[in-house]
LUMBA-145774 format. One record per residue (C-alpha): residue in one letter; x, y, z. Coordinates in steps of 0.5 Angstrom, whole numbers, plus 2048, in hexadecimal, padded with zeros to 3 digits. Last residue first. Layout:
aXYZ
...
END
This chain:
x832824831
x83982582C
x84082482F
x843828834
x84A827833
x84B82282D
x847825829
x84B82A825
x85182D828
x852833823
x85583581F
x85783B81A
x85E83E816
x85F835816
x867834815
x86A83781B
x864835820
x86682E81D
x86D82E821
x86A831827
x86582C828
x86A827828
x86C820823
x86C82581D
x86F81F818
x86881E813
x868827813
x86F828811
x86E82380C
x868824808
x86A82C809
x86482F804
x85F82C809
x85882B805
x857824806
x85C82380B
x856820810
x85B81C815
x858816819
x85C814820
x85C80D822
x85980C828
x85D80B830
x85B812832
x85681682F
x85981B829
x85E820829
x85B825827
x85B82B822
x85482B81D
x854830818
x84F837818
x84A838813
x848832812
x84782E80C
x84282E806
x842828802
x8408287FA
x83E8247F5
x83F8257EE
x83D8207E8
x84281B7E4
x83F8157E6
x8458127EA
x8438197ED
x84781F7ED
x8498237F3
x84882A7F6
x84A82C7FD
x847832800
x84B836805
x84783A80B
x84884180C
x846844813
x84584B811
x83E84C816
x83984C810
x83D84680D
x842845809
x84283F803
x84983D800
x84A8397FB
x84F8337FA
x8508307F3
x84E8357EE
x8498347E9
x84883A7E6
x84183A7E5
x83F83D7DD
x83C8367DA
x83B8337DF
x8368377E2
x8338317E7
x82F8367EB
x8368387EF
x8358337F5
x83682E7F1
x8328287F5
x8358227F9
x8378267FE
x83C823804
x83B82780B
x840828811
x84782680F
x84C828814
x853829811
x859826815
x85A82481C
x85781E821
x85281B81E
x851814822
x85380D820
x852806823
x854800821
x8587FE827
x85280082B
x84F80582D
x84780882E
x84780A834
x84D80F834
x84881282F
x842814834
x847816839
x84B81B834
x84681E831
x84281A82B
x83E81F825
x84581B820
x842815821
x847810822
x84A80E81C
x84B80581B
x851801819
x8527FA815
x84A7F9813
x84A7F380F
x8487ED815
x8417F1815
x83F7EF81D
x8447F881E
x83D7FB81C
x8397F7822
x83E7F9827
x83F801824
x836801824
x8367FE82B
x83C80382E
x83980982B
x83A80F827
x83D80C821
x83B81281B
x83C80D815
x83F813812
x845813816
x84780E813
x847806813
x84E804810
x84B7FE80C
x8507F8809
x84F7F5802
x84D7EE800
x8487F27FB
x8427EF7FF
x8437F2805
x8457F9801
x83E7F97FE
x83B7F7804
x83F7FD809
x83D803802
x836803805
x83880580C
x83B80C80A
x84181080B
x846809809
x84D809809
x84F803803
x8527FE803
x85A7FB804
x85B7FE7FC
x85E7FD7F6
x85B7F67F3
x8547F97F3
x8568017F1
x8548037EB
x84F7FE7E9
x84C7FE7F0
x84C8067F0
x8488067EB
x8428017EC
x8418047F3
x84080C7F0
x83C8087EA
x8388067EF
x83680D7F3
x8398117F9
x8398167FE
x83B814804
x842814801
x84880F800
x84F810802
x85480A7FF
x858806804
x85E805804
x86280280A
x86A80680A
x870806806
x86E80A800
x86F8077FA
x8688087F7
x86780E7FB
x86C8127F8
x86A80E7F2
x8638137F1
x85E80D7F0
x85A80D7E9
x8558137E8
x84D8117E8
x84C8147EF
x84F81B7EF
x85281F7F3
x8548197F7
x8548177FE
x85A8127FF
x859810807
x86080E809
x86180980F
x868808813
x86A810811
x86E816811
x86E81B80A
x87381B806
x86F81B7FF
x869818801
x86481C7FC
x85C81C7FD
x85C81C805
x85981980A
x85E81680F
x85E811813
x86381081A
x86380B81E
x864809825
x85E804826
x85D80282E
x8597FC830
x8527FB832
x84B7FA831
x8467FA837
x83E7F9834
x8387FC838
x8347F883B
x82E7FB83A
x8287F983F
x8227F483B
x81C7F983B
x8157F5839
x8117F5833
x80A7F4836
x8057F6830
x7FD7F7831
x7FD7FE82F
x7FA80382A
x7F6800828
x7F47FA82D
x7F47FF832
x7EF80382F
x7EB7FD82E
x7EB7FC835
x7EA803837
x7E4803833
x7E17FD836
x7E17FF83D
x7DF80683C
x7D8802839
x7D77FF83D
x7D9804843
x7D380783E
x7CF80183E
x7CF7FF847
x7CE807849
x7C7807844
x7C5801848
x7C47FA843
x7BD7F8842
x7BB7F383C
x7B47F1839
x7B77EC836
x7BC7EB830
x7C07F182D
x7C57EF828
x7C87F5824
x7CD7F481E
x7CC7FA819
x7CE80081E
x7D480181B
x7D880581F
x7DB80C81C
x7E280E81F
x7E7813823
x7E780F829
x7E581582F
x7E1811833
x7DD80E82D
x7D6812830
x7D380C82A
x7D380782F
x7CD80B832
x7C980D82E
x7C980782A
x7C7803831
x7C1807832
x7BF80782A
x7BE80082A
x7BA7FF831
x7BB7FE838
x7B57FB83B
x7B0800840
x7AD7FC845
x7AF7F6849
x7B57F6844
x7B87EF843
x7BE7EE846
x7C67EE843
x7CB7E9846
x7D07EC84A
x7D67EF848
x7D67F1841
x7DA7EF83C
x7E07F1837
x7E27F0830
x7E77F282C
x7E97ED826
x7E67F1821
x7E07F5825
x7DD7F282B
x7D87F4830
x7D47EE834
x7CF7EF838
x7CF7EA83E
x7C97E483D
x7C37E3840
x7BF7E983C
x7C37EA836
x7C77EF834
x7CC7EE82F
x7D07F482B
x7D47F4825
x7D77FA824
x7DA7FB81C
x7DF80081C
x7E1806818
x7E680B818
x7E5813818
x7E8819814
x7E681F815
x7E5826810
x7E882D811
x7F082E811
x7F282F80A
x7EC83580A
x7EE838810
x7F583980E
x7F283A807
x7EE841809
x7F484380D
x7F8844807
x7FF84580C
x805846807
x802849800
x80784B7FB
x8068537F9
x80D8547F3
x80F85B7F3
x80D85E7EC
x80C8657EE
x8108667F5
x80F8657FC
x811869803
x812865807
x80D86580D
x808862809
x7FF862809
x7FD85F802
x7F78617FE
x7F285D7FA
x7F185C7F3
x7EC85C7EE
x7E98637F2
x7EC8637F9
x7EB85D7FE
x7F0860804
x7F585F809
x7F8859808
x80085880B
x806859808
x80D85780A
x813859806
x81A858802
x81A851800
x81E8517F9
x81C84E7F3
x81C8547EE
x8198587F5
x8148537F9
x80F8557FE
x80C850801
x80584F804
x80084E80B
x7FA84D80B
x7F584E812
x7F0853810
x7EE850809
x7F1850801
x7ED8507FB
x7F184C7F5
x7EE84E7EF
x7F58537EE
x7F785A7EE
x7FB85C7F4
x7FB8637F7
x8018667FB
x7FE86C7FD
x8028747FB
x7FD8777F7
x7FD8707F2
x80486B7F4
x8038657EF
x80585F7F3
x8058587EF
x8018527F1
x7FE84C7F3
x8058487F4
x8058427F9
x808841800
x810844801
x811840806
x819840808
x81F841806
x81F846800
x8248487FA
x8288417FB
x82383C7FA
x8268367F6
x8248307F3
x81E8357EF
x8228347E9
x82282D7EA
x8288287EC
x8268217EA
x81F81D7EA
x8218197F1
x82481F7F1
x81E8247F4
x8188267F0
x81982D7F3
x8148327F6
x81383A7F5
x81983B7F9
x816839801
x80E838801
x809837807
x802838808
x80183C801
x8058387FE
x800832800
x7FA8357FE
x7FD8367F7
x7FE82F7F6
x7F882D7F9
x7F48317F3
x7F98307EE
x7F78287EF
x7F18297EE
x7F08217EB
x7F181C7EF
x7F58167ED
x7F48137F5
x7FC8147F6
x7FC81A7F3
x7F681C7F7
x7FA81A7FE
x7FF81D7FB
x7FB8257FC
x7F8823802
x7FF821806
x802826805
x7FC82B806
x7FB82880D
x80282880E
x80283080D
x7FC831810
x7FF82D817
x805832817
x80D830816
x81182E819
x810826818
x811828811
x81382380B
x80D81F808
x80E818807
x80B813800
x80C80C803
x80B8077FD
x8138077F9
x8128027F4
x8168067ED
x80E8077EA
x80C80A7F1
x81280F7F1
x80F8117E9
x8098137EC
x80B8187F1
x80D81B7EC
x80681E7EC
x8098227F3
x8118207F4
x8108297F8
x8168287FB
x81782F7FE
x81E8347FC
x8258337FE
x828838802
x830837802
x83283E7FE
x82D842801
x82F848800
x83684D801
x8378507FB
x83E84C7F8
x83A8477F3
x83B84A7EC
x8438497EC
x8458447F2
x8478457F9
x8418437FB
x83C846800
x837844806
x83084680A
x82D84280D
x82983C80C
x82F83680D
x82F839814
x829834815
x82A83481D
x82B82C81E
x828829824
x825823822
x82B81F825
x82F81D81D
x82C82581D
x832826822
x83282D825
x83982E828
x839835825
x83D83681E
x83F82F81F
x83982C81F
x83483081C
x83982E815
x83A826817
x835824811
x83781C80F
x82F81A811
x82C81B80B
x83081F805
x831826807
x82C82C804
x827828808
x821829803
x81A82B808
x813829805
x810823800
x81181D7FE
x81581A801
x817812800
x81680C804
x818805801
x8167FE803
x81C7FA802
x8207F67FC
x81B7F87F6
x81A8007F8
x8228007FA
x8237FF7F1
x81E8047F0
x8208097F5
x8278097F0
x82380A7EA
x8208107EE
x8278147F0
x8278137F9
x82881A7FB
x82381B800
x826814804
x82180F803
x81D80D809
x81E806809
x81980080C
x8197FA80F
x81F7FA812
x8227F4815
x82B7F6815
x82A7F280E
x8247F580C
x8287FC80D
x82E7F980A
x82B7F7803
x8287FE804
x82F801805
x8317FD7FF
x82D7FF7F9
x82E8067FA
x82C80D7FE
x82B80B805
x82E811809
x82C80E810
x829816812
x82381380C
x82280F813
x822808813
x81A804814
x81980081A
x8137FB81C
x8147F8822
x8147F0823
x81B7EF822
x81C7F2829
x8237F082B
x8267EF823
x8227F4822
x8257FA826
x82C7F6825
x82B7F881D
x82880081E
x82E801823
x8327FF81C
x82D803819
x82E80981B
x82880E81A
x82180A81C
x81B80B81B
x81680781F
x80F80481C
x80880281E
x808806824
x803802829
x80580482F
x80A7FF830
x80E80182B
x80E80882E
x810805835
x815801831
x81980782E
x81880A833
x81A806838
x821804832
x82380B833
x82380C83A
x82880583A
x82C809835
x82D810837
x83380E83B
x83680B835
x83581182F
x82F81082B
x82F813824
x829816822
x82281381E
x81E811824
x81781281F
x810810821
x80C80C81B
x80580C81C
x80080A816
x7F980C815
x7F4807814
x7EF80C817
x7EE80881E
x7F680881E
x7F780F81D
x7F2811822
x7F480C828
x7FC80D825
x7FA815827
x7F881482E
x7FE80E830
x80481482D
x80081A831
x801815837
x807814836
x80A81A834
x80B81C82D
x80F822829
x80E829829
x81482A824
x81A82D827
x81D826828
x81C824820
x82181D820
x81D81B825
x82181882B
x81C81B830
x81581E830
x81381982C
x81381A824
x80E81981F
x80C815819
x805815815
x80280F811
x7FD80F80C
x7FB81780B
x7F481980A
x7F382080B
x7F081D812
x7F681A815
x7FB81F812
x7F7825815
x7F682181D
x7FE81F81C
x80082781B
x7FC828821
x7FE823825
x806825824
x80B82581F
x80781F81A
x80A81F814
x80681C80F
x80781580B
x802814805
x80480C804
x8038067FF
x800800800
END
């Protein structure tokens, strides 16, 4: 069956979802969700919801999709159980090695991987299923033709509609480093949606360089049904209920091959829309990929001002009310607020602060007569009651495989029987369930008393009991963690770099500029372990490639993402597990180093210094000095305007504040660019004590000087600006 998923960040948006007709909402509870400042669920707001979502065929799937550090993991799995328990019909999760031992210890409980996972091939899909997923949340990025071989292997979910990561999933450390907000911890600040310049010819006015513009898949939507994908999800658990309501009725209506589609369109711009919307790379870059000119909802267009005796009119059919509020923007830009004054002839005129010209564009933000639109209706469940009452006998209530009884045996009335329209009176008062009960199978036998007080206690008993049923009825209990102890002392040195000339290492990490060239042979000759560096972000031919390259040149690879794990196992190559993998905990690290391919591993670079010293072993590795990189692009950030980019190899990208951030361009095995964007300060450091040190030289100029830097003072000479990362306080 296919699925309209909704995002649900509280009861309200919940409420709008169910009734516009959404299959399946997700939501957060109030701890490990990936939306901390969403309104999120408590447990007594969790059960009332999964009563009305499951009496009207609604789906309930609760997202715990952060990373887990050690001392969070016993709270973690109550949580997980008490929403398990509660009835959920499904739990997402990001690490998917926490994910594997969670199933092997519960295998009962439904879950589905997390975009954050950064599943986007063939074999992170196989390792999903592997790892006991049922379903996989497809990285945003995710091109069609490969959805189409992941939709044959697991059930596949994608987005359809809402907010673009500008980074690719799960791999985003930018909120991070710029402020200790983690969004791998449901805290990012979106410092992607400020205000930024290249160093580029075209692109040095400051602007919205990292913005992307909304997913809108709409009709598309088809062509992801034909490649097998069924669960259609909309992005915004921040965002408002008349938003979700409009989401959810507009691919409801595509899903169900309804016409008015312009209709739902526009109501949906109005409630919520980011750069005119875009179709996404499932279909490749667009035009509208990028919202560099405005940041936030920029509704839809009713209009152009046209000042008459100093009045901003607006001629146009649609007639504004109290309430509504507007955009104004100047040859693309935002340059004001605007507000409804007055009906005036064909037109209507506006209220401003700024002072507005002829022919600036008026897009309605706030259209208070579709909010209230969008949000009418109700939608119920349906029941068959069967209810027996007989004289001698107990009554009887039942429906499906509910069933509850009176107490005592039922009397005959000495005067005044029960009657037909007495008992539906009053097991219709549904005790706050939201359904229709059908009254079709009544048995009434006998002139029958039953007090007033005895039917409706009834009647109560029995509702609770069918709400129980729904909602709950599991009894999954928690079994105490028994974190792993893992030992040993690993005194090497790993260097990430592009060319190996004179610098200090026992492993190198070849990064190349670009991933269909032959291997350089001062990394061939090298005497140290060799490993070919392969990003988060990457697709078939990618893998293809660098086996023909590199198959009898190399130990293994040094792997940013899950996938690439299966590929390596079954090409008899060695895995460097790397930061990418976000190793956070004990349980995930014990459950990834069960796979006999994986020679090292990097703790997540979000750990502290206790966090981390938990997670040594003789094939551990923490990023200790060298570049940090806090974001992967998978997208052109200038347009894809090839034919006039200079394609330099690093740029540099200046905040509001001064601070310069270097982004790295790189080519595909494909040919395609792609880019990384780094910190704006280097890593110093001298790591966690008895685990190896990994050195990103990725952009340091001194290779050599920088892999033989033993000292903080040493790397001060090499780095203009660093910083000491993680290690000292780590993230929340």
């Amino acid at each position: 069956m296919l699925e309209i998923l909704a995002p649900a960040g509280n009861t309200e948006c919940a409420d709008a979802a169910i009734k516009s007709g959404a299959d399946a909402i997700y939501l957060g509870l109030n701890a490990f969700s990936a939306r901390q400042n969403a309104g999120n669920f408590d447990g007594t707001e969790l059960r009332a919801l999964l009563a009305k979502a499951h009496f009207c065929g609604v789906k309930v799937y609760v997202a715990m999709n952060t990373l887990v550090k050690d001392s969070e993991l016993d709270a973690f799995e109550e949580n997980l159980l008490s929403a398990w328990n509660s009835g959920v019909d499904a739990v997402i999760l990001q690490d998917i090695f926490l994910g594997k031992s969670m199933h092997a210890r519960y295998p009962e409980i439904v879950l589905h991987l997390s975009t954050q996972a950064g599943v986007c091939t063939a074999d992170g899909a196989r390792l999903a299923k592997e790892c006991g997923f049922s379903r996989v949340i497809l990285a945003r990025e995710t091109p069609l033709a490969e959805i189409k071989k992941i939709a044959e292997i697991l059930e596949t979910e994608v987005f359809v509609q809402g907010a673009l990561c500008t980074c690719f999933s799960g791999q985003c450390y930018f909120s991070s480093f710029a402020g200790g907000n983690s969004g791998n911890r449901g805290r990012c600040k979106q410092p992607c949606r400020k205000l930024y310049a290249y160093d580029r010819k075209g692109n040095t006015e400051k602007n919205y360089a990292l913005s992307l513009s909304d997913l809108c898949v709409g009709e598309d939507m088809q062509k992801l049904i034909d490649a097998g994908v069924v669960s259609f999800k909309i992005e915004g658990r921040m965002r408002r209920p008349e938003y979700v309501a409009a989401a959810v009725r507009y691919y409801r209506r595509i899903l169900d091959g309804k016409a008015d589609l312009e209709g739902t369109l526009s109501d949906l711009k109005r409630t919520y829309n980011r750069g005119n919307y875009t179709k996404g790379l499932a279909f490749g870059q667009d035009k509208r990929f990028l919202s560099t000119a405005i940041q936030g909802h920029i509704g839809e267009k009713v209009g152009v001002v046209k000042v008459v005796n100093g009045k901003f009119f607006v001629e146009s059919k649609f007639l504004p009310k109290q309430g509504d509020a507007f955009k104004i923007l100047r040859e693309g830009k935002e340059v004001g607020g605007a507000s409804f004054s007055k009906a005036e002839g064909r037109g209507f005129t506006l209220f401003s602060k700024t002072r507005l010209k002829n022919g600036d564009g008026v897009f309605i933000t706030t259209d208070t007569s579709v909010n209230e639109r969008v949000l009418q209706g109700e939608r119920k469940g349906a029941i068959v009651l069967q209810l027996s009452f007989q004289v001698g006998e107990r009554a009887k209530v039942k429906c499906g495989d509910v069933e509850v009884c009176s107490e005592q045996p039922l009397e005959r009335a000495a005067s005044r029987p029960l009657t037909r329209e007495e008992l539906i009176a009053c097991f219709k008062k549904t005790d706050g369930l939201s359904v229709d009960v059908d009254f079709s199978e009544i048995e009434l036998s006998g002139d029958i008393f039953i007090p007033k007080s005895g039917l409706n206690a009834l009647r109560r008993a029995f509702y609770q009991a069918l709400k129980k049923r729904i909602t709950g009825g599991r009894q999954v209990l928690h079994k105490q963690f028994e974190l792993p102890v893992f030992a040993g002392k690993n005194q090497k040195i790993a260097v990430i770099a592009d060319d190996f000339k004179g610098v200090k290492a026992d492993i190198a990490i070849y990064k190349p500029d670009d991933f269909s060239a032959e291997l350089p042979q001062n990394f061939l000759d090298g005497k140290f372990e060799k490993y070919l560096y392969l990003p988060s972000f990457y697709q078939e031919e990618d893998l293809i490639k660098l086996w023909q390259n590199a198959k009898d040149k190399i130990e293994g690879i040094y792997a940013e993402n899950y996938g690439q794990l299966l590929f390596a196992k079954e090409h008899g190559w060695k895995v460097f597990a790397g930061t990418g993998f976000n190793l956070f905990n004990g349980v995930a690290l014990q459950t990834l180093l069960d796979y006999d391919c994986v020679a090292y591993y990097a703790i997540s670079k979000e750990a502290n210094m206790q966090e981390a010293s938990g997670l040594v072993s003789d094939k551990a590795f923490v990023l200790s000095s060298g570049n940090i990189k806090v974001m992967d692009l998978c997208y052109c950030p200038f347009g894809k305007t090839c034919s006039a980019c200079d394609k330099k190899p690093v740029y540099m990208l200046t905040d509001e504040n001064g601070r310069v951030f270097p982004v790295r361009r790189y080519l595909s095995a494909g040919g395609a660019c792609r880019f990384e964007v780094y910190n704006c300060a280097d890593l110093i450091g001298q790591g966690v004590p008895c685990a190896g040190k990994l050195l990103d030289l990725t952009l340091v100029s001194d290779k050599e000087g920088a892999s033989k830097a033993d000292t903080d003072e040493k790397q001060k000479g090499i780095y203009e600006k660093y910083t000491s990362g993680h290690l000292k306080r780590g993230v929340l």
